[in-house]
C-alpha positions as a Python dict, from the first residue, in 0.01 Angstrom:
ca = {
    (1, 'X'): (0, 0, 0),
    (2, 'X'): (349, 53, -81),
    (3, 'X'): (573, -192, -207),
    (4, 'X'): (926, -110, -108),
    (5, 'X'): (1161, -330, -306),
    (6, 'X'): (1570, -379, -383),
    (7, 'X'): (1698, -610, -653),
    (8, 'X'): (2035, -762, -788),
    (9, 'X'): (2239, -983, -956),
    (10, 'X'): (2357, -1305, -805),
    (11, 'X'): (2611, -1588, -982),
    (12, 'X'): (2496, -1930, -1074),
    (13, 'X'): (2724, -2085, -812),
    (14, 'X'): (2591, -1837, -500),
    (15, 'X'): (2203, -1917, -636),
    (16, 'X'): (2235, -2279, -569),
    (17, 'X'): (2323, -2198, -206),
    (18, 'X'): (2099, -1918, -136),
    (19, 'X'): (1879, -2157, -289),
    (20, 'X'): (1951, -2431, -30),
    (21, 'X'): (1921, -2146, 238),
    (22, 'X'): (1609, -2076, 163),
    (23, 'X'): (1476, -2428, 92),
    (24, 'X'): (1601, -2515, 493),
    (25, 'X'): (1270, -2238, 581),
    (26, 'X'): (951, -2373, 686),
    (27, 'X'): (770, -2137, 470),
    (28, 'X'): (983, -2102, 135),
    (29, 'X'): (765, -2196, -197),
    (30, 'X'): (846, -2252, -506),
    (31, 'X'): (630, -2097, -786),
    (32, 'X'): (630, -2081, -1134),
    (33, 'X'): (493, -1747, -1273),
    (34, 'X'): (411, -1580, -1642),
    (35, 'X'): (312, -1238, -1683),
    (36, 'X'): (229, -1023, -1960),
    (37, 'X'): (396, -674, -1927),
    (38, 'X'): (131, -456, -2108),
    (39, 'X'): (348, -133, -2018),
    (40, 'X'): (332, 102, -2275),
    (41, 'X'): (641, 319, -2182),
    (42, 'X'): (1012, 267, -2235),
    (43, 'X'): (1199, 107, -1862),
    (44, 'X'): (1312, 491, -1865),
    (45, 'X'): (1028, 636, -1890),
    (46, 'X'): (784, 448, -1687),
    (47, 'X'): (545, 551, -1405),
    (48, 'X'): (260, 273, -1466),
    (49, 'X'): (310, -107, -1453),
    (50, 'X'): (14, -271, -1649),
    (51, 'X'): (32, -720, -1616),
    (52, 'X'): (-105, -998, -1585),
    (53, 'X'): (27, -1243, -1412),
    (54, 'X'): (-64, -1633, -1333),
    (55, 'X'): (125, -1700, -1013),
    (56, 'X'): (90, -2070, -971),
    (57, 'X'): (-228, -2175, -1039),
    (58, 'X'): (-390, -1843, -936),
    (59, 'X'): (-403, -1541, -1245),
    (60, 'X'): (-400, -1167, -1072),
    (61, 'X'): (-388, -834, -1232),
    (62, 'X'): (-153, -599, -1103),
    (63, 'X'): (-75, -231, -1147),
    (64, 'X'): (183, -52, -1016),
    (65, 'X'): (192, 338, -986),
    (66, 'X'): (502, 583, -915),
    (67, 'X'): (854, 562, -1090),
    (68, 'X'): (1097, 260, -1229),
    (69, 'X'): (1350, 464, -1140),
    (70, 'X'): (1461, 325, -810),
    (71, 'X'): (1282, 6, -799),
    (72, 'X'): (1249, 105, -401),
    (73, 'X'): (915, 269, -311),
    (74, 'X'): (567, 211, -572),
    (75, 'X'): (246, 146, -521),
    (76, 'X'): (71, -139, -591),
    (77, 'X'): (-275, -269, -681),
    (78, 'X'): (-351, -628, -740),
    (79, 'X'): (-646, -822, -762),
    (80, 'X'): (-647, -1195, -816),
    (81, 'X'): (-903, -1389, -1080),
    (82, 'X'): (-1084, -1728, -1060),
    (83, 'X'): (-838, -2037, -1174),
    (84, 'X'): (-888, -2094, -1526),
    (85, 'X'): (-948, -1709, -1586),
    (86, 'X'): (-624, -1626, -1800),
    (87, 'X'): (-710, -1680, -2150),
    (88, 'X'): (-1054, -1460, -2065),
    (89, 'X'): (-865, -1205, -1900),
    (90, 'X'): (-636, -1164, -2210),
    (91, 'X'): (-903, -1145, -2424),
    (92, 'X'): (-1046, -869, -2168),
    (93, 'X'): (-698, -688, -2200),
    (94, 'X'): (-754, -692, -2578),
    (95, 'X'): (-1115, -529, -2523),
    (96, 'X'): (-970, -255, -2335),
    (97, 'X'): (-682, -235, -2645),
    (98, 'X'): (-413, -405, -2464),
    (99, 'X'): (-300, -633, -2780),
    (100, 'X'): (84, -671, -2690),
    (101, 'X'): (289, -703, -2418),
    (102, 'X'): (599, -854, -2351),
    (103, 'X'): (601, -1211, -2191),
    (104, 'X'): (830, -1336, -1925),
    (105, 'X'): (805, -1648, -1755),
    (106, 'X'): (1011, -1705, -1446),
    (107, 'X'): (1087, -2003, -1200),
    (108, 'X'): (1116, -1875, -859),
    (109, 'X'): (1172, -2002, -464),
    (110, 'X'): (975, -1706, -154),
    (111, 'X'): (1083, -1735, 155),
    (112, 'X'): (997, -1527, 458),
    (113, 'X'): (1413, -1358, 545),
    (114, 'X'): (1556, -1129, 750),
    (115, 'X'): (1215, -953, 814),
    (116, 'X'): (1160, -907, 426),
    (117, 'X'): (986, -1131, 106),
    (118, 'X'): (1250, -1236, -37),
    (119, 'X'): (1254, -1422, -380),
    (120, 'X'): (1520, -1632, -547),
    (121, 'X'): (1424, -1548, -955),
    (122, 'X'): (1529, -1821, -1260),
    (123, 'X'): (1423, -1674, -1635),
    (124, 'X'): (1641, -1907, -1794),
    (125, 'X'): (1958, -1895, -1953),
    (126, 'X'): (2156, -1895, -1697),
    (127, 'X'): (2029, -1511, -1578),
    (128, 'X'): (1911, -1531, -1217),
    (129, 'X'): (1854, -1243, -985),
    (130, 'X'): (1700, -1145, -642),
    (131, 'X'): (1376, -936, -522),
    (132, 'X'): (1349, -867, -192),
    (133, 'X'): (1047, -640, -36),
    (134, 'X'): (858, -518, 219),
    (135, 'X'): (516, -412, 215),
    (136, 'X'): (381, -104, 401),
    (137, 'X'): (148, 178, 461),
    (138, 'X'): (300, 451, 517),
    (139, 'X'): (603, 694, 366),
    (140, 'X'): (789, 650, 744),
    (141, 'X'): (754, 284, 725),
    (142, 'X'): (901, 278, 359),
    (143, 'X'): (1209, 463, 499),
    (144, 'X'): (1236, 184, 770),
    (145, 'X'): (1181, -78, 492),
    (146, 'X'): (1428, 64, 265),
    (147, 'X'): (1711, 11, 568),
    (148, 'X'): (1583, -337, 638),
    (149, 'X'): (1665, -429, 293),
    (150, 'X'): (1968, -257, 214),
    (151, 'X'): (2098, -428, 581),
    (152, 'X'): (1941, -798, 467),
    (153, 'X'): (2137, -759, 139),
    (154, 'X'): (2483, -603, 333),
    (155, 'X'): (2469, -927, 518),
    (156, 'X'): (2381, -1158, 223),
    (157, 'X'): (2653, -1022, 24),
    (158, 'X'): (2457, -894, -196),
    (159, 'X'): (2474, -601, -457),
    (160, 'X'): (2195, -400, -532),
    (161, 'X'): (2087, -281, -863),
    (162, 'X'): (2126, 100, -924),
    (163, 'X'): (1847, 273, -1189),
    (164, 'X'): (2072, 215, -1481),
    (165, 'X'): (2202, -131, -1389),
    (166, 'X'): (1856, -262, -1347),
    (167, 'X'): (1725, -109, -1660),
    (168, 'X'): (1997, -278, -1856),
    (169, 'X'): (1942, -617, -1710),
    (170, 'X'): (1582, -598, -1823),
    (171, 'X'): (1682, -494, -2155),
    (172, 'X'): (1914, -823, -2147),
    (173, 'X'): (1607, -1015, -2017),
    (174, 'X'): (1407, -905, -2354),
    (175, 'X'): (1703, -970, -2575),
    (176, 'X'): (1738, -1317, -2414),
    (177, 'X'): (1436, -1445, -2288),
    (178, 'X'): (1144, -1272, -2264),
    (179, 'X'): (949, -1232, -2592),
    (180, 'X'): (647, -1027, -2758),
    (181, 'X'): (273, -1155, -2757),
    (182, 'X'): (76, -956, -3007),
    (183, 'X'): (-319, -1065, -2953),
    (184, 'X'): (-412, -1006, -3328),
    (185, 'X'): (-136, -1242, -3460),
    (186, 'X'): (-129, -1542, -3109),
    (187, 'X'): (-499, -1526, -3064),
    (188, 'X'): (-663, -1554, -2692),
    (189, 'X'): (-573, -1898, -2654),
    (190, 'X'): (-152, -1905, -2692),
    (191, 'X'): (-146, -1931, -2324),
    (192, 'X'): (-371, -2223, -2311),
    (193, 'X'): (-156, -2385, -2578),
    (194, 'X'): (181, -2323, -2457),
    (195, 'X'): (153, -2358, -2057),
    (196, 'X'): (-167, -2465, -1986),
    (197, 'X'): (-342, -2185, -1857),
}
């Protein structure tokens, strides 16, 4: 499958309303997720996502293949684990020699709009941002997607994050909020201990 995705900045003031937008759908959720970011390449460099993530109550591993660059087109594999299974699934990572990855935890509201996924995103610290994607098949289809978004976001007023602007917001996220788990020195139960999972 391939995930075809835009993303951007949006104020404090216009997040409360898209907020309220969304909240008014019959299918909007809100979810609290942490992930570990086992990536070992630079932003820059990157053509393999390694994470875990607990999306609600419900852990998943997820890898995604193909270039940072453009945040627009990747493929993506994700399989979800038993409730409960995060702690063993770290200490699974650290097996395989995943010991440290960079955590981010996120408060965010999905909502089915404007024929896309789209995803209101909280880290904290007054940061917020928008994801909005479409899933397909096919390289046609991803074209398609790609104009569905950019036209969803035209008519939201909203910008879109070029390859450098993202890349620098995500560097802001690590100076600001997101921080380092290193197995050997947190142990396999830190996540237990400090949400619950």
């Amino acid at each position: 499958m391939i995930e075809v995705e835009i993303r951007g900045p949006i104020a404090k003031k216009e997040y409360e309303k898209i907020k309220a937008l969304l909240l008014g759908i019959g299918d909007a959720r809100a979810e609290k997720r942490i992930l570990i970011d086992y990536s070992a390449e630079s932003i820059e460099r990157r053509t393999l996502d390694v994470r875990l993530k607990q999306k609600g109550d419900v852990p998943e591993i997820s890898i995604k293949r193909g270039p940072a660059g453009d945040w627009t087109e990747r493929e993506e594999i994700e399989t979800k684990l038993a409730p409960g299974e995060f702690s063993n699934a770290v200490r699974m990572f650290a097996a395989l020699g995943f010991v440290r990855g960079t955590v981010c935890v996120r408060d965010m509201l999905h909502a089915s709009y404007g024929g896309a996924n789209f995803t209101l995103v909280d880290p904290g610290d007054d940061l917020f941002y928008y994801e909005a994607d479409i899933v397909v098949k096919d390289p046609d289809a991803a074209r398609e997607a790609k104009k569905t978004l950019e036209t969803l976001a035209k008519k939201m007023k909203l910008p879109i994050w070029g390859q450098n602007e993202m890349f620098a917001f995500i560097r802001e996220l690590d100076r600001r909020v997101n921080y380092v788990y290193d197995y050997g020195v947190q142990g396999p139960e830190h996540f237990k201990e400090k949400f619950g999972i």
